[in-house]
Every structure is written in structure tokens, then in C-alpha cells.
C-alpha positions as CSV (number, residue, x, y, z in Angstrom):
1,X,0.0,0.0,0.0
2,X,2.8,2.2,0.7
3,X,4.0,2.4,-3.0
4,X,0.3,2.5,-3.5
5,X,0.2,5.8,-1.9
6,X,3.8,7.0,-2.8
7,X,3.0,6.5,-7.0
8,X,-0.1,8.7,-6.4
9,X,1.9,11.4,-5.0
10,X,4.6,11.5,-7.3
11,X,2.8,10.9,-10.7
12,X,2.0,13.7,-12.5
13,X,0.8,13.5,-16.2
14,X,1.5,16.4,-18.7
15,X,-1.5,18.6,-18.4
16,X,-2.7,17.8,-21.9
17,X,-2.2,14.1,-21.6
18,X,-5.0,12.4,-24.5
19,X,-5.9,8.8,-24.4
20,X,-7.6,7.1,-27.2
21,X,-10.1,5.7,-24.9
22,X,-13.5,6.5,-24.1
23,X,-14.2,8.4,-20.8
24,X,-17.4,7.7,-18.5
25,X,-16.7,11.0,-16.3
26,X,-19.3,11.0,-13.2
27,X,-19.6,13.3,-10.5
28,X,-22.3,14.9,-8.0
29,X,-24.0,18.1,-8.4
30,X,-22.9,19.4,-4.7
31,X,-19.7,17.8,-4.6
32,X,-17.9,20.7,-2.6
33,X,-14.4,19.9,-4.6
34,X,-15.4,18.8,-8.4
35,X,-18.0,21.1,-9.8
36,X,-19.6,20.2,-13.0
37,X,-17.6,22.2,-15.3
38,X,-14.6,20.9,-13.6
39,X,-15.4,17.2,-14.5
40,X,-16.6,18.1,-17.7
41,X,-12.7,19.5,-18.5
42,X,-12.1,15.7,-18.9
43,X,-13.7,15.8,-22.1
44,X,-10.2,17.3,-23.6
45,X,-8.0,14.4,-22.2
46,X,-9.5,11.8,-24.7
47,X,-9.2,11.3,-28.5
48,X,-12.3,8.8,-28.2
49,X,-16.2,9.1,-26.9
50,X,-16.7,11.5,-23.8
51,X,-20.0,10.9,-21.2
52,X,-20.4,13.3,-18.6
53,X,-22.9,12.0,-15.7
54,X,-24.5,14.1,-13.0
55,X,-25.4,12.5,-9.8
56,X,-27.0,13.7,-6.7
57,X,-25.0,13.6,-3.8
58,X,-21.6,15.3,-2.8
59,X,-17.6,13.9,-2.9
60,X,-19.1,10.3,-2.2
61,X,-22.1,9.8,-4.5
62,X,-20.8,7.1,-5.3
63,X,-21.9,5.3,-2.5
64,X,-25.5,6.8,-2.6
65,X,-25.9,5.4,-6.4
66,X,-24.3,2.0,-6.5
67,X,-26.7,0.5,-9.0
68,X,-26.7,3.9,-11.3
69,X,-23.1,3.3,-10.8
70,X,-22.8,-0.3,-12.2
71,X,-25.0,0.3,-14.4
72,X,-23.5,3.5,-16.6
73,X,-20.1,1.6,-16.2
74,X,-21.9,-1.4,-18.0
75,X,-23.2,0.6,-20.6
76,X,-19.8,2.3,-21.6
77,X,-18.4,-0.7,-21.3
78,X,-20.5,-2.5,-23.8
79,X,-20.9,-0.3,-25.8
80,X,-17.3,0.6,-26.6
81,X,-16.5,-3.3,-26.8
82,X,-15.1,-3.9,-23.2
């Protein structure tokens, strides 16, 4: 776990790093540190298909949503051949 931790810190992408793969972006509408717009500035770090998902709830929505969750991740990933 250490390196874990210690290869988060230290990595640091060039700030227009593109991937040629799609990009399921989700994040909640009162998240105190993402806003919308934020998360939608992912949309310039792919070559490939961009979805944008708004869910209620703040930093942890996740947790909130697990089924909306699974199932969005399904979809992308079915429908981009995954």
C-alpha cells in the first residue's frame, strides 16, 4: 500500500495528456471539490467518446448510487466493446 500511496503522490501527467479511450466521467452536483464544469474538463483528455454524468449527492455519491453506478459503467463498457 505504501507504493500505492507513494505512486499517487509523485505521478503527474503532462497537463494535456489524451488517451484514445472513451471516458465515463461522473460526479455529484454538490460535490464541494469537483463542480460540473470541472469534470466536464475531462472531455479534452480523450481522442475517443466523452460521457459526462450528473449524480445527486456530494464527494461520495458514489456510494449513494451503487446500481446507477454499475450500471452507466456497464453501458460504456458494452458499448465501446469492453
Amino acid at each position: 500500500m505504501r507504493n500505492d500511496y507513494r505512486a499517487v503522490t509523485r505521478y503527474r501527467p503532462a497537463p494535456d495528456a489524451v488517451v484514445d479511450t472513451p471516458v465515463l466521467c461522473l460526479t455529484g452536483d454538490r460535490d464541494p471539490r469537483v463542480a460540473p464544469d470541472e469534470a466536464a474538463a475531462w472531455k479534452s483528455h480523450t481522442s475517443a467518446g466523452f460521457r459526462l454524468e450528473i449524480l445527486p449527492g456530494e464527494h461520495f455519491f458514489l456510494t449513494d448510487h451503487p446500481d446507477t453506478v454499475v450500471r452507466l459503467v456497464a453501458e460504456c463498457a458494452e458499448r465501446n466493446g469492453r
